[in-house]
C-alpha positions in Angstrom: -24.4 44.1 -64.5 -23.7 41.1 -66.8 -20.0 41.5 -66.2 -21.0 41.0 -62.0 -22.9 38.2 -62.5 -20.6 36.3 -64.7 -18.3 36.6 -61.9 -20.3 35.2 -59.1 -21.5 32.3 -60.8 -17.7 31.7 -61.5 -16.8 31.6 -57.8 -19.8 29.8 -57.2 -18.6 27.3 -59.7 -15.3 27.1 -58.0 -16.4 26.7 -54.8 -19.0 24.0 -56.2 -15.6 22.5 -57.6 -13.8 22.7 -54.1 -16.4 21.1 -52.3 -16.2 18.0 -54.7 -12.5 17.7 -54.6 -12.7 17.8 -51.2 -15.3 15.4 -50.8 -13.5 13.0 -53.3 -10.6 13.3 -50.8 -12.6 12.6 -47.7 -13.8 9.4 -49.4 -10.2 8.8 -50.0 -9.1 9.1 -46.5 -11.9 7.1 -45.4 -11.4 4.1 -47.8 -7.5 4.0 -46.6 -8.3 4.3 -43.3 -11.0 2.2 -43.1 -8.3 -0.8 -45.5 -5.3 0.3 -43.3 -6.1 2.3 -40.5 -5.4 -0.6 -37.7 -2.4 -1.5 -39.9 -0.8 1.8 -39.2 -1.9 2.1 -35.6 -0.9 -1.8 -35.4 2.8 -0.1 -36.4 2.9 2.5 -34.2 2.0 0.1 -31.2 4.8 -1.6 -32.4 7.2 0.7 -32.3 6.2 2.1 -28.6 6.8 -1.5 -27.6 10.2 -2.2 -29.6 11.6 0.9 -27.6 10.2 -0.1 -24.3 11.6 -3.2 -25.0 14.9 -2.4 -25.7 14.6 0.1 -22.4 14.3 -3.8 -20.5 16.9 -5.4 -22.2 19.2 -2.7 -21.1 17.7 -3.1 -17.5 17.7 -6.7 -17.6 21.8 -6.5 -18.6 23.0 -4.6 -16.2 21.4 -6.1 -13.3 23.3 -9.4 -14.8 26.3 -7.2 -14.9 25.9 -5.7 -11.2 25.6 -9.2 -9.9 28.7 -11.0 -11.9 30.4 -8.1 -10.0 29.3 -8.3 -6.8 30.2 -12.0 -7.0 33.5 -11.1 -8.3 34.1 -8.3 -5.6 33.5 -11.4 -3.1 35.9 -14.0 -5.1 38.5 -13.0 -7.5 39.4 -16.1 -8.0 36.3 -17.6 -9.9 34.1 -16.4 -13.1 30.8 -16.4 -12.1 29.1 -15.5 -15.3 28.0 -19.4 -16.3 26.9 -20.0 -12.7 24.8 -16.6 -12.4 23.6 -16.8 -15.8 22.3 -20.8 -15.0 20.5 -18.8 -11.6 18.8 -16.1 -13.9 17.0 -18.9 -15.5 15.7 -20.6 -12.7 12.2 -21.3 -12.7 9.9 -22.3 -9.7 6.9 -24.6 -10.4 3.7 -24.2 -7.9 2.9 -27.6 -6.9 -1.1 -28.9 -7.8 -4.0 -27.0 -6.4 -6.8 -29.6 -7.8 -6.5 -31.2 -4.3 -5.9 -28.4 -2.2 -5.3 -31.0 0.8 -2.2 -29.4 2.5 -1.4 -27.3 -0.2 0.3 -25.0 1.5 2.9 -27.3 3.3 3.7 -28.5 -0.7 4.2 -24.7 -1.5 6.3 -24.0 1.4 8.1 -27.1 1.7 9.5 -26.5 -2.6 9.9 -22.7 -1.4 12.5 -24.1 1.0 14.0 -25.9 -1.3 14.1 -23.3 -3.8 15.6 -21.3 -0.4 18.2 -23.6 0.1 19.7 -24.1 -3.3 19.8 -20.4 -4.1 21.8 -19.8 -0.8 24.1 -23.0 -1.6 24.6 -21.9 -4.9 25.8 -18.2 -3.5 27.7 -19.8 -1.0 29.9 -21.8 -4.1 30.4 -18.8 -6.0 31.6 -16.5 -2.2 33.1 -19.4 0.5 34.2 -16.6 2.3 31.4 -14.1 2.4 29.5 -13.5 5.9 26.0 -14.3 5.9 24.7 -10.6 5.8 27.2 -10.4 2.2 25.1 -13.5 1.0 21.7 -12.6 2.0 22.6 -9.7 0.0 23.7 -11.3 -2.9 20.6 -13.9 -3.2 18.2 -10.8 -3.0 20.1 -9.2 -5.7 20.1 -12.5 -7.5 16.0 -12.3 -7.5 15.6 -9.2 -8.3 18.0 -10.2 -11.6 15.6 -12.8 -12.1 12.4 -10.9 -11.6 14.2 -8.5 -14.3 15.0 -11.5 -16.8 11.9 -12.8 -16.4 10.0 -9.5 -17.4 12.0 -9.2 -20.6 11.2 -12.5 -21.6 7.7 -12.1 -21.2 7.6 -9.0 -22.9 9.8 -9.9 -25.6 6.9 -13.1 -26.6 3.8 -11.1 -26.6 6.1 -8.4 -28.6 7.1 -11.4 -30.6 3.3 -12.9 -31.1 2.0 -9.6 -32.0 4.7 -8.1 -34.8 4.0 -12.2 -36.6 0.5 -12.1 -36.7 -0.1 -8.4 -36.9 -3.1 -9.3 -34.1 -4.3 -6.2 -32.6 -5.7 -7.2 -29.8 -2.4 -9.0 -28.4 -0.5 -6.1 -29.2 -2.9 -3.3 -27.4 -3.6 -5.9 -24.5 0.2 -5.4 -24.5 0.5 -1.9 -25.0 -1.9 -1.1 -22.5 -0.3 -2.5 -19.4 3.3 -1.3 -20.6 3.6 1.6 -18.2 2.6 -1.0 -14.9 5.4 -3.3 -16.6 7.6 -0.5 -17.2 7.7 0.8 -13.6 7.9 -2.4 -11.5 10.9 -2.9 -13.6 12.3 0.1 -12.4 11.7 -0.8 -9.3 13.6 -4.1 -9.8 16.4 -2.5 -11.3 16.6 0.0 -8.0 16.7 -2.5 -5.7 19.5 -4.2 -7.0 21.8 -1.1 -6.5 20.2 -0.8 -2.7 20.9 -4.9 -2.2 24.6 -4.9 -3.4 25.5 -1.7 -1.2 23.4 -3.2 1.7 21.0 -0.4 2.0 17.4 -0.5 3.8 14.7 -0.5 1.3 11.1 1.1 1.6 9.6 -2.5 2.0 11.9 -3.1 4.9 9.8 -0.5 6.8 8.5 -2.7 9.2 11.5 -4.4 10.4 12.8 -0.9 10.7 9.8 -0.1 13.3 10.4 -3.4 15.3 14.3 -3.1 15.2 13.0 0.4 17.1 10.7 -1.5 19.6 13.4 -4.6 20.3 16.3 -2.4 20.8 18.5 -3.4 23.6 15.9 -6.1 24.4 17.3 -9.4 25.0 16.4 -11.7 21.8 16.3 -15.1 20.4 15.5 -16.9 17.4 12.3 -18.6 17.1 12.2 -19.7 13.8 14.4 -19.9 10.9 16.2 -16.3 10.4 13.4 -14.7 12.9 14.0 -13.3 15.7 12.0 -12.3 18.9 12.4 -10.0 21.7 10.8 -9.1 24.7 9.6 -5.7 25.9 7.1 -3.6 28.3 4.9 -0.7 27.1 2.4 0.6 28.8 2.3 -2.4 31.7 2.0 -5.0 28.9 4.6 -7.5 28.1 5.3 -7.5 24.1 6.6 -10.2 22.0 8.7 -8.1 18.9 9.3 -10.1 16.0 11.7 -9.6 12.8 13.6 -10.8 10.6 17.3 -11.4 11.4 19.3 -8.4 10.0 21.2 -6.7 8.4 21.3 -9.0 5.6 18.2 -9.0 2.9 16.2 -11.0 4.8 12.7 -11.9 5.2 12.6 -14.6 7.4 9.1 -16.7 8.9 6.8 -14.5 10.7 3.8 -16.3 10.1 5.3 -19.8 12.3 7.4 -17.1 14.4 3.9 -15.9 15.6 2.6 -19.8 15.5 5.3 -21.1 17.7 4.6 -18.0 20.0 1.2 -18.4 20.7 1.6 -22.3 21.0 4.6 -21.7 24.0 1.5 -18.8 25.6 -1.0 -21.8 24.9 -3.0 -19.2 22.9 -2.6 -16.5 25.7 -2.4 -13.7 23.5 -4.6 -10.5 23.7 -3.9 -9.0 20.2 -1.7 -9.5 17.0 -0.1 -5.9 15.5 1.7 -6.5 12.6 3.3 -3.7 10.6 4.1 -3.6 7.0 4.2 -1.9 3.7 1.3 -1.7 1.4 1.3 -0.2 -2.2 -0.7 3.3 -2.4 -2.8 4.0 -5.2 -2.1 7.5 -7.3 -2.8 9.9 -5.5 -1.8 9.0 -2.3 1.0 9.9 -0.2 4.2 7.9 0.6 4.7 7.3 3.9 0.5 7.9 4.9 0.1 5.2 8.4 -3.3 3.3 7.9 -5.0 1.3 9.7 -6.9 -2.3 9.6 -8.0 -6.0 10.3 -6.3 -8.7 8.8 -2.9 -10.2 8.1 -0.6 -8.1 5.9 2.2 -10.5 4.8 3.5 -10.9 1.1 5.0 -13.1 -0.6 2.9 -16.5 -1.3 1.0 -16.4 1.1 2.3 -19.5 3.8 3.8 -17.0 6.2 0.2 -15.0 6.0 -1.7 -18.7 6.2 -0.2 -19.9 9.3 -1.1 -16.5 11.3 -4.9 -16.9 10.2 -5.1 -20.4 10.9 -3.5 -19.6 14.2 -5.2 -16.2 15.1 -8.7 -18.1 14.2 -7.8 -21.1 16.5 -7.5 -19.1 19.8 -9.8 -16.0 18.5 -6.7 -13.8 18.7 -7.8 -9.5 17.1 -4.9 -8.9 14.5 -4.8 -5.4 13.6 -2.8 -4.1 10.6 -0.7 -0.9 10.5 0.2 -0.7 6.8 2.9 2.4 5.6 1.8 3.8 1.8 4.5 2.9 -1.0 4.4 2.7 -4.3 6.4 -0.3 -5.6 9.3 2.1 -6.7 9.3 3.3 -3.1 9.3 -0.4 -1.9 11.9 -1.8 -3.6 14.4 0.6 -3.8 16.4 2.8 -0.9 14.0 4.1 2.1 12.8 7.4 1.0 13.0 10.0 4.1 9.0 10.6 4.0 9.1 6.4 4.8 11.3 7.0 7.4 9.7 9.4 9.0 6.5 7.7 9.4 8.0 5.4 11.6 7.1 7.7 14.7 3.6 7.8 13.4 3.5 3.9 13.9 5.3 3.8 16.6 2.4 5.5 18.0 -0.2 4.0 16.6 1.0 0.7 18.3 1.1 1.9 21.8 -2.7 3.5 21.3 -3.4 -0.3 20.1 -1.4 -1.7 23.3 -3.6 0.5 25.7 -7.0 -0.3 24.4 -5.5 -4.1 26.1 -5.5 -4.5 29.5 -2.8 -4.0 31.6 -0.9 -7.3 31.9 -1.7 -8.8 28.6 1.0 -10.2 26.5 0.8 -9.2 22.6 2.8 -9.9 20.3 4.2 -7.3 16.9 5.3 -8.1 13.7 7.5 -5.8 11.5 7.5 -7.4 8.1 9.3 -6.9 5.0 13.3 -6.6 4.3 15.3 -6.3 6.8 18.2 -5.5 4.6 20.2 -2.7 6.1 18.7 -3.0 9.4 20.3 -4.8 12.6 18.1 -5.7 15.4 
């Protein structure tokens, strides 16, 4: 009986003992954690952004490497690595908004500059390339840059963070890595789909309006934008795009300006078609619908159809394809191709609801790289 109870209050005794040790060590574990703890996630952070990093200096060298060979495939006779690298680091400088009076003819006016230099600086490098090869070459060019610039970026706030161990810079950081991570994926597609001249998701509605304008007699209305006339449904259309098959964007906002100025603002309705990034979840290649002016970019092409569209109280209806920005930039995916049908049809139930002998005018916007008129 004695000999029984001795041994329970032993492995009461030890488990009185465990509970302390263990207790001591939970104390332990919380004083280190609570000393270190954003230290060692600070380091792991870290170390996730180092190998991303790393992941877009790879990316951002061999889009400098594809495009020092296309330039060299165009001109063996010249290197073009000082004159591509000088591009790579070109930076564009939005003029003053303080006094937005005309701010949009200053942003457009040093776009075109921008524009022009780019293409006379392509031009230098390939004398003998056709315009298609060079529109080519300056979209591969940008997307280089957009690559260049991303790493850069990156690279300070990765910099910034690992010096002053800050955690907040280096979670802000951390935290919008993957949406960094996969537009520079998308950047580093396109370059392979601009250098081999192939049509890209964002091209999607120039692809629809090269459909709508084929065989139609055209001419250009504004700078690298064309126009063509056509008849659906007892309506006369007006079919704008940007000149192919070059990477091209052209002017559709003073395309549809000048257009509406020659009809003296004798246009029943606006359609313009165009990509738009889906959220996740949603399908490539789903066909929406809306109101508004879907145009990208920095906004002057967009401007001028609003201020236009509001003067002579034209409708402008959107039809907008699903992509995500992978899908966008890099060659057409066959569920983007295959919604052009579904738009296709979507603008002629948009033409009928007009009355028959109205005049409207369509917009396919986006890249028109790989796609002829």
């Amino acid at each position: 009986m004695c000999s029984g109870s001795f041994l329970v209050e032993q492995e009461l005794a030890s488990q009185n003992g465990l509970g302390v040790i263990l207790q001591i060590l939970w104390l332990i574990f919380f004083v280190l954690y609570a000393l270190y703890g954003q230290k060692f996630q600070v380091r792991l952070m870290l170390g996730e952004i180092e190998a991303a990093l790393h992941k877009l200096k790879s990316m951002r060298d061999k889009g400098r490497y594809i495009v020092i060979s296309a330039v060299r495939d165009l001109n063996r006779n010249i290197d073009p690595t000082e004159r591509v690298d000088r591009i790579l680091e070109h930076v564009f400088i939005e003029p003053v908004d303080l006094d937005p009076y005309r701010v949009i003819k200053r942003l457009e006016h040093l776009m075109d500059v921008r524009d022009f230099r780019l293409k006379e600086e392509v031009k230098l490098m390939a004398p003998d390339a056709d315009d298609t090869q060079i529109n080519n070459l300056i979209n591969a060019l940008e997307a280089a840059t957009a690559l260049n610039q991303i790493f850069k970026v990156v690279r300070h706030y990765y910099s910034v963070g690992r010096k002053t161990l800050s955690f907040y810079v280096i979670l802000q950081l951390q935290m919008i890595l993957p949406e960094i991570m996969k537009e520079s994926e998308a950047y580093a597609s396109a370059l392979t789909a601009f250098t081999n001249g192939q049509p890209i998701g964002d091209g999607i509605g120039s692809l629809v309006a090269a459909m709508l304008m084929h065989k139609a007699e055209k001419r250009e209305i504004a700078s690298d934008t064309l126009v063509g006339e056509v008849m659906i449904d007892g309506r006369k259309v007006y079919v704008i795009k940007a000149k192919g098959p070059g990477g091209n964007v052209g002017k559709p906002g003073e395309a549809v300006r000048r257009l509406i100025e020659e009809k003296a603002g004798k246009i029943s309705q606006i359609i313009i078609v165009d990509a738009a990034l889906k959220l996740e979840g949603e399908k490539a290649g789903e066909v929406v619908e809306g109101s508004g002016v879907a145009i990208g970019g920095a906004d002057v092409e967009k401007y001028k159809v609003e201020e236009v569209a509001a003067k002579y109280k034209v409708p402008v209806t959107v039809i907008l394809v699903k992509e995500s920005i992978k899908d966008a930039l890099s060659a057409m995916r066959k569920e983007i191709f295959e919604s052009t049908e579904e738009v296709i049809n979507r603008i002629k139930r948009v033409i009928h609801e007009t009355s028959e002998g109205d005049q409207i005018i369509v917009v396919g916007v986006g890249n028109t790289v790989g796609i002829a008129q």
